[in-house]
C-alpha positions in Angstrom: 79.9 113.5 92.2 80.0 109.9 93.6 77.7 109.5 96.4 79.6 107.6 99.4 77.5 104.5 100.4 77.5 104.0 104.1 77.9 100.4 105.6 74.0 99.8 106.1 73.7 100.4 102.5 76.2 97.8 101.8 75.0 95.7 104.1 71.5 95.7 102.7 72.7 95.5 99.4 74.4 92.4 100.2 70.9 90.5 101.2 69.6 91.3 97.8 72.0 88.7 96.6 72.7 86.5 99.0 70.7 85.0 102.0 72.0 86.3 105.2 71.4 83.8 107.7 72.3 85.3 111.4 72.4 89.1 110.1 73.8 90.4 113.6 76.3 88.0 113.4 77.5 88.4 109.8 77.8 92.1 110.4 79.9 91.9 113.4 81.7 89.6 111.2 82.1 92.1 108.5 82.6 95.1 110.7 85.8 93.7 111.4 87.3 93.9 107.9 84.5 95.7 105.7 86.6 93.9 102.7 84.4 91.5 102.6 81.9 93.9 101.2 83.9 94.1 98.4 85.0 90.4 97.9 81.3 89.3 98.1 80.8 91.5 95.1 83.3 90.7 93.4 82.7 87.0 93.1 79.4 87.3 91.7 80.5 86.7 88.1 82.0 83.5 89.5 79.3 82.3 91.3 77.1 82.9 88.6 79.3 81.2 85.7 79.9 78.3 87.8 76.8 78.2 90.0 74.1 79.7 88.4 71.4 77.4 89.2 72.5 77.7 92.8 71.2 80.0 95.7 73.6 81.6 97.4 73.7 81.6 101.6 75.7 83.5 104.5 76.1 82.3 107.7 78.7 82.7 110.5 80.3 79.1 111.7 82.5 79.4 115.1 84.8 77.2 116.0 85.5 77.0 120.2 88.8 75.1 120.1 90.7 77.9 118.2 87.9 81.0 119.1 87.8 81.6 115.3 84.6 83.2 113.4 84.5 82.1 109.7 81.3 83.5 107.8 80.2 80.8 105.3 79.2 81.2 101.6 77.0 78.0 101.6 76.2 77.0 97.5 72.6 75.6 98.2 72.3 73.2 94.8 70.2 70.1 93.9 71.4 66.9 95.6 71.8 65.5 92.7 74.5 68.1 91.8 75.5 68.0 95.6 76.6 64.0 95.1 78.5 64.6 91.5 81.4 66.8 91.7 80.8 70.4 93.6 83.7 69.7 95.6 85.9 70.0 92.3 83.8 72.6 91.4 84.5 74.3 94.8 87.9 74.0 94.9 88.2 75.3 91.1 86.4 78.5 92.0 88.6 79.1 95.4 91.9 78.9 92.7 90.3 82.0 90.7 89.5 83.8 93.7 92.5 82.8 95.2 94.6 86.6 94.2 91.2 88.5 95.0 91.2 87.0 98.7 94.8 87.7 99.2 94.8 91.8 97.9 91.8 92.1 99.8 93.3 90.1 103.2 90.1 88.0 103.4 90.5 85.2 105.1 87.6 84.6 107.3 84.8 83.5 104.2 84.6 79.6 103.9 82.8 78.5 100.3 80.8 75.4 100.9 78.5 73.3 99.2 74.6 72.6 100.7 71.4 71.1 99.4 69.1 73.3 98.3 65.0 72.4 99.7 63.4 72.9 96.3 
């Protein structure tokens, strides 16, 4: 028998693969549609073919004019990397993800690229 998980659980599990910047804030975030849980985990294998060199970030943006919370996947990678193409790369990994995000009525996760420290 399957053990259920309970959303602390998930939520932990989540910062063993990605960086949670603002926890609180990314779990309000994801209380709202605990999809998300399951879209973050799904598009490991596509981060990793893609991005594998790359570390992998949350972090809540707001926007005042429209009152809208977007959590962002920021893909930390080298600058020199940052300067030759991610954008394409961005917008090639948003296509394949593009049915996933719509069954699962996630709308509120923005992919975008950053440059890592190391």
């Amino acid at each position: 028998m399957k053990k259920e998980v309970n959303f602390d659980e998930k939520f932990k599990a989540l910062g063993e693969y990605y960086n949670i910047e603002s926890p609180m804030e990314i779990r309000k975030q994801i209380e709202k549609n605990e999809n998300i849980f399951i879209f973050l985990d799904e598009i490991k294998p596509y981060l990793e073919k893609s991005f594998s060199e790359a570390k992998f970030n949350l972090q809540m943006n707001f926007e005042p004019e429209t009152d809208n919370r977007f959590i962002i996947l920021r893909l930390d990678v080298s600058e020199d990397r940052f300067n030759n193409g991610i954008c394409d790369e961005i917008n090639s990994l948003e296509f394949e993800i593009w049915d996933l995000e719509k069954k699962l009525n996630v709308r509120d996760v923005l992919i975008l690229p950053g440059i890592s420290n190391v």
